[in-house]
C-alpha positions in Angstrom: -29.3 -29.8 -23.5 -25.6 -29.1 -22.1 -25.5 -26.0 -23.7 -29.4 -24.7 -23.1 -28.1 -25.6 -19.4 -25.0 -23.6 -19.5 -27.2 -20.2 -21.2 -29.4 -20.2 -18.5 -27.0 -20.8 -15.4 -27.9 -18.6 -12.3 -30.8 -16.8 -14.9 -34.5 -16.6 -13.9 -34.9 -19.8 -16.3 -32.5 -21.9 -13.8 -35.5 -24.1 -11.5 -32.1 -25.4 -10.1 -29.6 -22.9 -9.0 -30.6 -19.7 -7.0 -30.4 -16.8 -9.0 -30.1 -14.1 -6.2 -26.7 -16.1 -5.3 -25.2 -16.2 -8.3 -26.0 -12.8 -9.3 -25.1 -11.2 -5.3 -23.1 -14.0 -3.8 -25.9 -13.8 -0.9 -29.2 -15.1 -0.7 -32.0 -13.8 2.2 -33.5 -17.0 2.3 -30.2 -18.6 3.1 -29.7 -22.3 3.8 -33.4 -22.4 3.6 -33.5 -21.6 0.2 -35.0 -24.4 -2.4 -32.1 -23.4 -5.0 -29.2 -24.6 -4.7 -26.1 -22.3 -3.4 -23.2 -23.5 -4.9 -19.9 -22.2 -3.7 -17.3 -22.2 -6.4 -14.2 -24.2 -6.3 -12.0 -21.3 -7.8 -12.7 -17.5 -8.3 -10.6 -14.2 -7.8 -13.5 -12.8 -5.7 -13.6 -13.7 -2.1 -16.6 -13.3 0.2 -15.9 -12.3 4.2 -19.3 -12.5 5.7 -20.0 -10.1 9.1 -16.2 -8.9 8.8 -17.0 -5.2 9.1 -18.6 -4.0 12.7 -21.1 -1.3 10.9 -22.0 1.0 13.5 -25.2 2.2 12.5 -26.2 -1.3 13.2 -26.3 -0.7 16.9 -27.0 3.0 17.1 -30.0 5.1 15.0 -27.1 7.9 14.1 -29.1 9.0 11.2 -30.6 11.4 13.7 -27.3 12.5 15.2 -25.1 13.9 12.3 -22.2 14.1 15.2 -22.1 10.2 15.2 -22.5 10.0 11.3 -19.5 12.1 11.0 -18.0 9.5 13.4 -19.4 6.4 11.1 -17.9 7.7 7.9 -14.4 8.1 10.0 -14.9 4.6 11.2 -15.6 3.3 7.8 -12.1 4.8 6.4 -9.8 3.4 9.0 -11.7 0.3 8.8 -11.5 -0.1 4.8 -7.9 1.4 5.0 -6.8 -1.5 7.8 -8.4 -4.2 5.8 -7.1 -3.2 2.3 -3.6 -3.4 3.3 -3.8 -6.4 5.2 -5.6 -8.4 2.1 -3.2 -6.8 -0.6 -0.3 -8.6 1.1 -1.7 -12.1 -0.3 -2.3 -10.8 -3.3 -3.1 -7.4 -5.5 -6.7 -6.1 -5.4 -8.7 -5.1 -8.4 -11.7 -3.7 -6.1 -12.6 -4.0 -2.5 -16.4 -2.9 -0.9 -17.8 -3.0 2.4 -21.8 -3.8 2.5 -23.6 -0.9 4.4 -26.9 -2.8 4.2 -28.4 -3.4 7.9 -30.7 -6.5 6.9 -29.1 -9.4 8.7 -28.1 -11.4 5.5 -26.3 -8.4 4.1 -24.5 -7.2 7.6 -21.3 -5.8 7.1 -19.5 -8.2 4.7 -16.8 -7.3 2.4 -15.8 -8.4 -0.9 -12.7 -8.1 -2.3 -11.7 -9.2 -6.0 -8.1 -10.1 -7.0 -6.5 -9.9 -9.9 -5.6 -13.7 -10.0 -7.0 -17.1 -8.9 -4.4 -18.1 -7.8 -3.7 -15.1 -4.8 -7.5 -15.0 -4.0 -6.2 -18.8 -3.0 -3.7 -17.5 -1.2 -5.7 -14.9 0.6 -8.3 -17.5 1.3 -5.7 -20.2 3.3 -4.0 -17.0 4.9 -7.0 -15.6 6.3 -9.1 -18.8 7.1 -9.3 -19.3 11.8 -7.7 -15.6 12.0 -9.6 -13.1 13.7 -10.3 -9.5 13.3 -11.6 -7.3 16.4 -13.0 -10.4 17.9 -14.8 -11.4 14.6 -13.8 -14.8 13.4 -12.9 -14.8 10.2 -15.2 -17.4 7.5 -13.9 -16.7 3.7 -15.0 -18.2 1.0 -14.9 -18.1 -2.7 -17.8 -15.9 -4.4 -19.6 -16.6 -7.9 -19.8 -13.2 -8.4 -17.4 -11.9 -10.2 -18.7 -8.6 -12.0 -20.9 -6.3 -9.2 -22.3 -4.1 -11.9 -25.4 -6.3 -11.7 -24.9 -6.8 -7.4 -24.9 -3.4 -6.8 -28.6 -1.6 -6.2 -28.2 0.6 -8.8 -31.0 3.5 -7.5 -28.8 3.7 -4.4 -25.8 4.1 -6.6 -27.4 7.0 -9.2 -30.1 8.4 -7.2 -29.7 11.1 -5.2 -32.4 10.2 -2.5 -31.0 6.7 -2.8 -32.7 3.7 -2.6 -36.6 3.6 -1.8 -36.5 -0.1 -0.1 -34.0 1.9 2.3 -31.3 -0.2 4.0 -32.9 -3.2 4.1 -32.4 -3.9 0.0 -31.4 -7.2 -1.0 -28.7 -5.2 -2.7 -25.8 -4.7 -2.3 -25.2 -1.0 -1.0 -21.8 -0.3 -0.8 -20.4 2.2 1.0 -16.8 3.5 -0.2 -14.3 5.5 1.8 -13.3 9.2 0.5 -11.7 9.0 -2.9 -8.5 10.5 -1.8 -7.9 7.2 0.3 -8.6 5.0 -2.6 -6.0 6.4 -4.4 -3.6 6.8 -2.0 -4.4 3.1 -0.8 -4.2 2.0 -4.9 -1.3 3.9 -5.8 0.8 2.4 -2.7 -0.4 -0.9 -4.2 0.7 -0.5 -6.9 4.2 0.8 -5.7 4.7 -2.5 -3.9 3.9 -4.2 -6.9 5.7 -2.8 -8.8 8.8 -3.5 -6.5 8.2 -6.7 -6.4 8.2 -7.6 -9.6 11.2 -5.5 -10.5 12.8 -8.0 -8.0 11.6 -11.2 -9.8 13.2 -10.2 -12.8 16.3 -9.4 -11.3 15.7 -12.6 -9.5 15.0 -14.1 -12.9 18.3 -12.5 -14.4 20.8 -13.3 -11.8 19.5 -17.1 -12.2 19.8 -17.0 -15.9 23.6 -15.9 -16.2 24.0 -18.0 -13.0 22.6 -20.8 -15.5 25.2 -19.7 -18.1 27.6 -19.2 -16.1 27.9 -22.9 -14.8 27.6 -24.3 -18.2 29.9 -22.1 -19.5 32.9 -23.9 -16.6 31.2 -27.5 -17.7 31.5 -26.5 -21.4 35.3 -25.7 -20.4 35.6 -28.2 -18.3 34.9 -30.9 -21.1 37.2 -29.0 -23.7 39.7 -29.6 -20.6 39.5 -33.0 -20.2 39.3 -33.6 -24.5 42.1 -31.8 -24.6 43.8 -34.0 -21.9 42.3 -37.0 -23.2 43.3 -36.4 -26.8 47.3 -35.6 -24.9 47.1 -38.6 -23.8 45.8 -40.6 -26.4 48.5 -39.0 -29.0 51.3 -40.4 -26.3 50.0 -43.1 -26.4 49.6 -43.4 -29.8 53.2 -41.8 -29.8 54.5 -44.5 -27.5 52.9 -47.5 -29.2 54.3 -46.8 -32.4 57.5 -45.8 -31.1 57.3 -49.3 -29.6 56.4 -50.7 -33.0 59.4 -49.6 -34.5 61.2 -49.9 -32.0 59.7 -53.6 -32.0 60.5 -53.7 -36.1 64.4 -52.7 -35.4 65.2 -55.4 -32.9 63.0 -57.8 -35.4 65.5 -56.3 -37.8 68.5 -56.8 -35.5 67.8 -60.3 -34.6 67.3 -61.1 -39.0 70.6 -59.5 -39.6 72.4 -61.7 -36.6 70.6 -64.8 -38.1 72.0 -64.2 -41.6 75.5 -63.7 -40.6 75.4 -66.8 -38.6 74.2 -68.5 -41.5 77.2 -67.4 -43.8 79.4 -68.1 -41.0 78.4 -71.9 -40.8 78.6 -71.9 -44.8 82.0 -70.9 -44.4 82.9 -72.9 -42.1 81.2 -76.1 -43.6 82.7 -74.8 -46.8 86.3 -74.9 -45.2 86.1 -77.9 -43.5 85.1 -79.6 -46.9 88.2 -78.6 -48.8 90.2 -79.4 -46.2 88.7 -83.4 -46.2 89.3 -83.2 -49.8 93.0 -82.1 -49.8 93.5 -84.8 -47.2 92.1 -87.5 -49.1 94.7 -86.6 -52.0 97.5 -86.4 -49.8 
């Protein structure tokens, strides 16, 4: 049953979780919707909802081609500004900017990082900020491959897409391809730099590392050395106290013996001289 659920997760078979969400990272129905919106605890693909100030929101330009000139201009400084302010928390794998004009769709941007972990650090950086007034509501998205987010007629077809701008689509309007790269390439520049300085960073710490053990490793030879000095002296010293302990032990035998012999000879004298006395 575990497993049936996990296959059909955010499918047409799920009767639980809304499908539209997990497949867009938007539903129109909103909170209203009897699915269930689950916002993920991790992803590498935030959500920015009404970040982007689409113009032709406000003002029918597709009449005036003066102000669509103007829109497209808007759009490039705009997705310029707000790539390199997100690539500071972390590296981007893709950006896009909705150009939908339904209201559930209205100017949000998505932006997919390489990592969990800096798509968490763009989240906490970018969370109360504001941006031209907008206040600024991230989140993490479920959606983490737009192939299937993406309204594919307005993508391939050349008259676009028939259900117009208000698709439940994403259409996604991209900036001139000589600003992607550009924008990419200097990405990948500071990347680039940056991790050539962690691994000089990483270097410097490791003969830093061997460095210090190599003055403890001396250090300890020092002090065996010194130790073993001064345990030969003192081994030196003791036994030069032995012996010098043994010769006075010798000394002191010696000067016992020869007081011995002289009381012999003295008893021995005194004797003889009793016994000449006696026969006198």
């Amino acid at each position: 049953m575990a497993d049936l659920l996990c296959k059909i997760h955010g499918t047409e078979q799920d009767k639980i979780n809304c499908t539209f969400y997990h497949k867009v990272g938007v539903c129109r129905h909103g909170d209203t919707c009897t699915k269930r919106h689950i916002i993920p605890s991790y992803s590498r693909t935030l959500f920015i909802p009404g970040m982007y100030q689409n113009p032709r929101a406000t003002v029918d330009i597709n009449k005036i081609d003066r102000k669509l000139k103007k829109n497209f201009k808007y759009l490039d400084g705009f997705y310029v500004d707000i790539f390199l302010e997100l690539c500071k928390y972390g590296e981007i794998e893709e950006m896009m900017v909705t150009d939908n004009l339904t209201s559930h769709l209205l100017g949000h941007v998505f932006v997919r990082y390489f990592s969990e972990e800096e798509a968490e650090n763009a989240l906490m950086k970018l969370k109360g900020r504001y941006y031209n007034g907008v206040l600024l509501k991230p989140e993490y998205s479920p959606v983490t491959d737009f192939r299937d987010a993406r309204c594919r007629q307005n993508d391939t077809d050349a008259n676009g897409c028939q259900r117009g701008d208000f698709c439940n689509f994403l259409h996604i309007r991209d900036p001139s391809r000589n600003i992607l790269r550009q924008l990419f390439k200097k990405q990948h520049k500071i990347y680039s730099q940056k991790e050539k300085e962690k691994e000089r960073e990483r270097e410097e710490d490791y003969h830093h590392k061997r460095s210090r053990s190599g003055r403890h490793h001396h250090h300890s030879r020092h002090s065996h050395s010194h130790s073993n000095s001064r345990h030969s002296h003192h081994s030196h010293n003791s036994h030069h106290s032995h012996h010098h302990q043994r010769d006075s032990q010798e000394k002191r035998e010696q000067k016992d013996n020869t007081l011995n012999e002289n009381e012999n000879e003295n008893e021995n004298e005194e004797k003889k001289s009793n016994e000449n006395s006696q026969n006198n």
